[in-house]
C-alpha positions in Angstrom: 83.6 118.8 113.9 86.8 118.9 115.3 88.2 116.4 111.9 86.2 119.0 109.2 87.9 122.0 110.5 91.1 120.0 110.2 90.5 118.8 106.7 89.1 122.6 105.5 92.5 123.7 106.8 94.7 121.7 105.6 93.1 121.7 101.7 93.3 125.5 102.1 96.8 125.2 102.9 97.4 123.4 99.6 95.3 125.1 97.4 97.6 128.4 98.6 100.9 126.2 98.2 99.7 125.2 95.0 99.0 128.9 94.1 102.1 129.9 95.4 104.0 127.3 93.4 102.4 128.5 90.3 102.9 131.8 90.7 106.8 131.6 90.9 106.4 131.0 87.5 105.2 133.9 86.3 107.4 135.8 88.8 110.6 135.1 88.1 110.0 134.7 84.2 109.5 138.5 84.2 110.2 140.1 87.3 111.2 143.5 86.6 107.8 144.4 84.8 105.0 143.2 87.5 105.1 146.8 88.9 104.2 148.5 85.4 101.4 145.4 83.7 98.2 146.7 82.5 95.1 144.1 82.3 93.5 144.4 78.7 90.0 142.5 79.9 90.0 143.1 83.4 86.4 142.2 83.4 87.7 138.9 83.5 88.3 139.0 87.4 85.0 138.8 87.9 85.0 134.9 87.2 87.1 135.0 90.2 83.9 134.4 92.3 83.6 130.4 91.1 86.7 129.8 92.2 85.5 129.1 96.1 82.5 127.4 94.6 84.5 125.1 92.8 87.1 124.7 95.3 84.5 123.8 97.7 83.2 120.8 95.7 86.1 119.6 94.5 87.2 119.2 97.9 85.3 119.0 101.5 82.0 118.6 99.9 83.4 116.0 97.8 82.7 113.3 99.7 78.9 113.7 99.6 79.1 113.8 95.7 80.2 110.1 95.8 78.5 107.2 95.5 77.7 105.2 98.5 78.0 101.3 100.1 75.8 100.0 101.9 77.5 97.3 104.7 76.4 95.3 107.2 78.3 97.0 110.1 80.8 99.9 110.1 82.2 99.4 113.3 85.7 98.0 111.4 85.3 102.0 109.5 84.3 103.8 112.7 87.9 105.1 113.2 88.1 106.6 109.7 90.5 106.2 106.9 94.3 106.2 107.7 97.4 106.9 106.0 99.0 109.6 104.0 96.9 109.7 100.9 93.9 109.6 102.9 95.1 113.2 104.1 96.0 114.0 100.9 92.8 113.0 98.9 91.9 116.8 98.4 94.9 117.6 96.7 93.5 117.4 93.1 90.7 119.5 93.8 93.0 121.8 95.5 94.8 121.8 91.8 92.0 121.7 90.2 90.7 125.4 92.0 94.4 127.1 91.8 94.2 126.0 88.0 90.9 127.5 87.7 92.2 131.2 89.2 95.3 131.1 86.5 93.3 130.3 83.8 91.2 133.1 84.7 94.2 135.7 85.1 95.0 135.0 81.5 91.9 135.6 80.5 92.7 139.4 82.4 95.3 139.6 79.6 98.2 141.4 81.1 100.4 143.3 78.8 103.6 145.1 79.0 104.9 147.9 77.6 108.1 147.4 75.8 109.6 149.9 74.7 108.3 153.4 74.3 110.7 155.1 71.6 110.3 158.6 70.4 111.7 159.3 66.5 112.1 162.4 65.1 111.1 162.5 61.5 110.2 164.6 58.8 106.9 164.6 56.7 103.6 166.5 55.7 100.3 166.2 56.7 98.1 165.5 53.7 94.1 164.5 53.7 93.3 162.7 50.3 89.9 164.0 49.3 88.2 161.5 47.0 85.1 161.6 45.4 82.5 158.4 45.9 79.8 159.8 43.8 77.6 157.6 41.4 80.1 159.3 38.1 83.1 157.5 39.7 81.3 154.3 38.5 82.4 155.5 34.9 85.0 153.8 33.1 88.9 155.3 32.9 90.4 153.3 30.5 93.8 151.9 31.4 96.3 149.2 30.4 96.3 147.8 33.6 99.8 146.4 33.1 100.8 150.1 33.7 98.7 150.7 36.8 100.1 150.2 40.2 99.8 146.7 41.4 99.3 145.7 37.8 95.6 144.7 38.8 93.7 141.3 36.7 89.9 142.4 36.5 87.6 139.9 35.1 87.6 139.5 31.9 85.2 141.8 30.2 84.7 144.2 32.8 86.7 147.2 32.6 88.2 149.4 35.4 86.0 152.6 36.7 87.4 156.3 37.7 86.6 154.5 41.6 88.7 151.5 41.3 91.8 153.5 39.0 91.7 156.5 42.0 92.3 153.6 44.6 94.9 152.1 43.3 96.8 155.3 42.9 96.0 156.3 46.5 97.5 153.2 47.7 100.7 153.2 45.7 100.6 157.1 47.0 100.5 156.0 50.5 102.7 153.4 50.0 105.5 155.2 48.6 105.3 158.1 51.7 107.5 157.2 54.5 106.8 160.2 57.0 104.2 161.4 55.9 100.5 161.4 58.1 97.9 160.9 55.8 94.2 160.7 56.1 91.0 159.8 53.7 87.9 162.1 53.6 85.4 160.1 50.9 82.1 162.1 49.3 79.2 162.5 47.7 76.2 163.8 48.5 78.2 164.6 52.0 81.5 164.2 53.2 82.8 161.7 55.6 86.5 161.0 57.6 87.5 157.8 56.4 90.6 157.9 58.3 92.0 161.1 60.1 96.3 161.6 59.4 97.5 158.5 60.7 101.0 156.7 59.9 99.4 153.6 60.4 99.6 152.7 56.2 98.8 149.7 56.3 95.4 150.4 58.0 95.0 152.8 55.8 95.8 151.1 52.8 92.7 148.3 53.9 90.6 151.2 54.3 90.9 152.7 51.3 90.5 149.2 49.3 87.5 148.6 50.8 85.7 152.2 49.6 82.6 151.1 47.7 80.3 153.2 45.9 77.0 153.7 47.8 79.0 153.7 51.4 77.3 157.8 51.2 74.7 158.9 49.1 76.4 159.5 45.8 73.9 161.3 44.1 75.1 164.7 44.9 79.2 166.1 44.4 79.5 168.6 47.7 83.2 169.7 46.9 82.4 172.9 49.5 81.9 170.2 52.8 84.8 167.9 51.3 87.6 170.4 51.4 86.0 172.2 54.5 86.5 168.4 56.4 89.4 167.7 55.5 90.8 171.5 56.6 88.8 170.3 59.9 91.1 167.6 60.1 95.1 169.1 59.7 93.8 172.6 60.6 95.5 172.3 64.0 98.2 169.9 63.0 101.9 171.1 64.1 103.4 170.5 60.4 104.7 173.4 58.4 103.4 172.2 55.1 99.7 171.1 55.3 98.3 169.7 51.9 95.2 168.6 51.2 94.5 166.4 47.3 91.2 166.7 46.1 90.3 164.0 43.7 87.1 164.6 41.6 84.9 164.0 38.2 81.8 166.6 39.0 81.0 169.7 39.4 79.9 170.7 42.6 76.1 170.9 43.4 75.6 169.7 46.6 76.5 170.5 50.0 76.5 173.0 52.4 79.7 175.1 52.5 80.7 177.1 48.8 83.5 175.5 47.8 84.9 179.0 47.7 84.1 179.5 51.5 86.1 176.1 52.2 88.9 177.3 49.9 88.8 180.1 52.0 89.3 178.0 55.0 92.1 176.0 53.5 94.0 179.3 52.9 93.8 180.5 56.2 94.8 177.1 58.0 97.7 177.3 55.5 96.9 174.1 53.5 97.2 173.8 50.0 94.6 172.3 48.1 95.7 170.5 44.7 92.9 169.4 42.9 92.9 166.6 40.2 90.2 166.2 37.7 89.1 162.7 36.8 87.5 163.1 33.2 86.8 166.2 31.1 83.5 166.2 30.6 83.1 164.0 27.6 80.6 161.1 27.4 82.2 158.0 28.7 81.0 154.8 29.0 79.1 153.4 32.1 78.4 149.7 33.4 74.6 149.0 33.3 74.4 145.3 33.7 75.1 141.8 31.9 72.9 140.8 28.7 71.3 137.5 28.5 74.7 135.9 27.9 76.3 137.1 30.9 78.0 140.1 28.9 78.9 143.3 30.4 76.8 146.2 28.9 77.7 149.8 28.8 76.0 153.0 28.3 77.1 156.5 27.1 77.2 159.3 30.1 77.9 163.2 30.5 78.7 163.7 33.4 79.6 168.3 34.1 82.9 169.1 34.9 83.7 172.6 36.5 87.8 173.0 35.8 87.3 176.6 36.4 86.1 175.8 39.8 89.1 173.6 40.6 91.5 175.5 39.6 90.5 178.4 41.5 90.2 176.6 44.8 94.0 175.6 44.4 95.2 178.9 43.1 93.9 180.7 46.3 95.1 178.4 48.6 99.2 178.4 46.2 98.8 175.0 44.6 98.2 173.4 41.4 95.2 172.1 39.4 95.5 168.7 37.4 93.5 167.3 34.8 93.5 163.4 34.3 91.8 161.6 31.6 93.7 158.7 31.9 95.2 156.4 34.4 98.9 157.5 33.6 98.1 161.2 34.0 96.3 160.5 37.5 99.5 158.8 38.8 101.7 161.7 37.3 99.5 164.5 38.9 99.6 162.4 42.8 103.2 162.5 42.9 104.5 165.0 40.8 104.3 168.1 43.1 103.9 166.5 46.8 107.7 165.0 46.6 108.9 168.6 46.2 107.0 170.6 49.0 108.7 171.6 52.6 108.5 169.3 55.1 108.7 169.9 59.3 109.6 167.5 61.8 107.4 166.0 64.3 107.4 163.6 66.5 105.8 160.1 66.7 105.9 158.1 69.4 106.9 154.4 68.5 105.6 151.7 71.4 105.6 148.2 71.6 103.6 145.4 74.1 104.2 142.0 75.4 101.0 140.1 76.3 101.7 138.1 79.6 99.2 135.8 79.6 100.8 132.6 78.5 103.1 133.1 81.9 100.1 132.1 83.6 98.4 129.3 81.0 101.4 127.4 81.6 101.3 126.7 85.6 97.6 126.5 84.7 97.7 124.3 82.4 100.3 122.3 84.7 97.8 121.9 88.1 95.1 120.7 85.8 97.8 117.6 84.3 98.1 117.1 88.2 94.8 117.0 89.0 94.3 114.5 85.9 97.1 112.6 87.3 96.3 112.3 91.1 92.7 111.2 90.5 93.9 108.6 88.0 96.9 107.1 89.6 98.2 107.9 93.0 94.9 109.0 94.7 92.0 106.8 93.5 89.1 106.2 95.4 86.4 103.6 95.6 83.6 103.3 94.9 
């Protein structure tokens, strides 16, 4: 009894040297930022609870894993094994369970904060308003040499009103620099695809993947579109609040007047410029590919209310554009919002450094050890 207790204490003692050892790693890598980690999954602690389990049979309880020899008398064994590495035989489970717990620390993910800058900048919030109904799905003729991102469609298929207004949006957004600027897309309703954000990038991937039939397009609510999008910048701290509204229909769906939400706008002090996509006129639509694998198209009228639009951005002091090409819809994005007042605000600029790999490496280390030990210097038999 007396010889267990001994062995349990002394492979406890390891497995904490071990531990210990590891840990100094870590430590004195990064000392001055201990005090201030955050654990991204700290869920992860939980596995915590294996580690005695697997400490336990990788060491004291060992032994009765093993196969067994039978002899004729064990009187020459009676006084036990002797020597150093017979003391030291549950050394590699010893690694093996401090491994375990650093393996499982990484898995906490600790993270730093780096650096937590705050810039001063100037810029406007803006909400880009753009319709998804089933008329965006009409074609907008454009030399798409000319377009932004000088885009290849297949050949045969020509660009709609849907894929022509994203491509302007994201050369828009691209070519803002302080600007926060957020997405409402609708049809039958509207939707936030992306509240002011200066996060471009995202927002740029966002608006790419804009699909018609992502809302029920059979229905142009124009009243719910602008009132969202006021929803959105209506509290914002900026001086000049604009909001674009990019269209092709009149509005019959909904349920806030566009003249209410114009209201609305005016009040928050945003100014709502509104951009017509067609005028009215039957374009051509995709229907579907012949027996030859052809595109077809079909002639559409699709309403138009310019007297609509142009009253919503008179009352709230902006402008009203109409585009019947692609050249005219990238004139009437940038032509006015380069020009308007901007306020400074304040964005907050932070950066992290994951920790974790501090910890895989003295992981990563016990378990070569315990690979080692068991292979070389601490073999048993049978």
């Amino acid at each position: 009894m007396n010889r267990t207790f001994f062995r349990v204490f002394i492979a406890a003692a390891m497995t904490l040297g071990l531990m210990g050892l590891g840990a100094l790693y870590p430590y004195f890598a990064r000392r001055d930022v201990w005090t201030e980690v955050t654990w991204q999954e700290p869920r992860a602690f939980f596995l915590l609870l294996v580690v005695p389990g697997v400490w336990l049979m990788s060491t004291v309880l060992s032994d009765r894993m093993r196969p067994r020899l039978r002899l004729g008398t064990v009187l020459p064994l009676a006084v036990g094994p002797r020597g150093i590495r017979a003391w030291l035989r549950d050394l590699p489970g010893s690694a093996r369970a401090a491994a375990l717990t650093f393996m499982i620390v990484a898995l906490a993910r600790p993270v730093t904060l780096l650096s937590d800058q705050k810039s001063d900048d100037k810029g406007i919030d803006i909400v880009v308003v753009l319709d998804v109904s089933m008329s965006m799905a009409a074609v907008l003729d454009a030399d798409p040499r000319v377009l932004p991102g000088a885009p290849h469609p297949t050949p045969g298929k020509r660009l709609t009103r849907l894929d022509t207004a994203k491509l302007v949006i994201d050369d828009f957004v691209s070519r803002r620099h302080s600007d926060r600027i957020g997405v409402v897309v609708f049809g039958r309703s509207a939707y936030v695809l992306s509240p002011p954000t200066l996060d471009y990038h995202l927002l740029g991937q966002l608006v790419s993947r804009v699909q018609l039939g992502v809302v029920d397009g059979y229905g142009t609510a124009i009243g719910d579109a602008v009132g969202t999008a006021v929803a959105r910048i209506r509290k914002s701290d900026a001086a000049s609040k604009v909001i674009v509204l990019l269209t092709d229909g009149d509005s019959n769906a909904g349920q806030l007047a566009p003249e209410y939400a114009a209201d609305l706008a005016a009040k928050a002090g945003a100014k709502v410029y509104t951009i017509q996509i067609g005028n009215g006129e039957e374009v051509d639509v995709f229907e579907g590919t012949d027996p030859f694998g052809q595109p077809v198209y079909r002639k559409h009228r699709f309403p138009v209310n310019p007297e609509l639009l142009k009253a919503i951005a008179q009352k709230t002091g902006a402008e009203s554009y109409v585009a019947t090409d692609a050249a005219a819809l990238v004139g009437s994005m940038h032509a006015v919002l380069d020009a308007l007042e901007k306020t400074r605000f304040e964005a907050s600029i932070s950066s992290f450094e994951d920790l974790f790999p501090l910890f895989l490496i003295p992981g990563a280390f016990l378990i070569a050890l315990d690979a080692f030990l068991r292979a070389v210097l601490l073999r048993r038999f049978p």
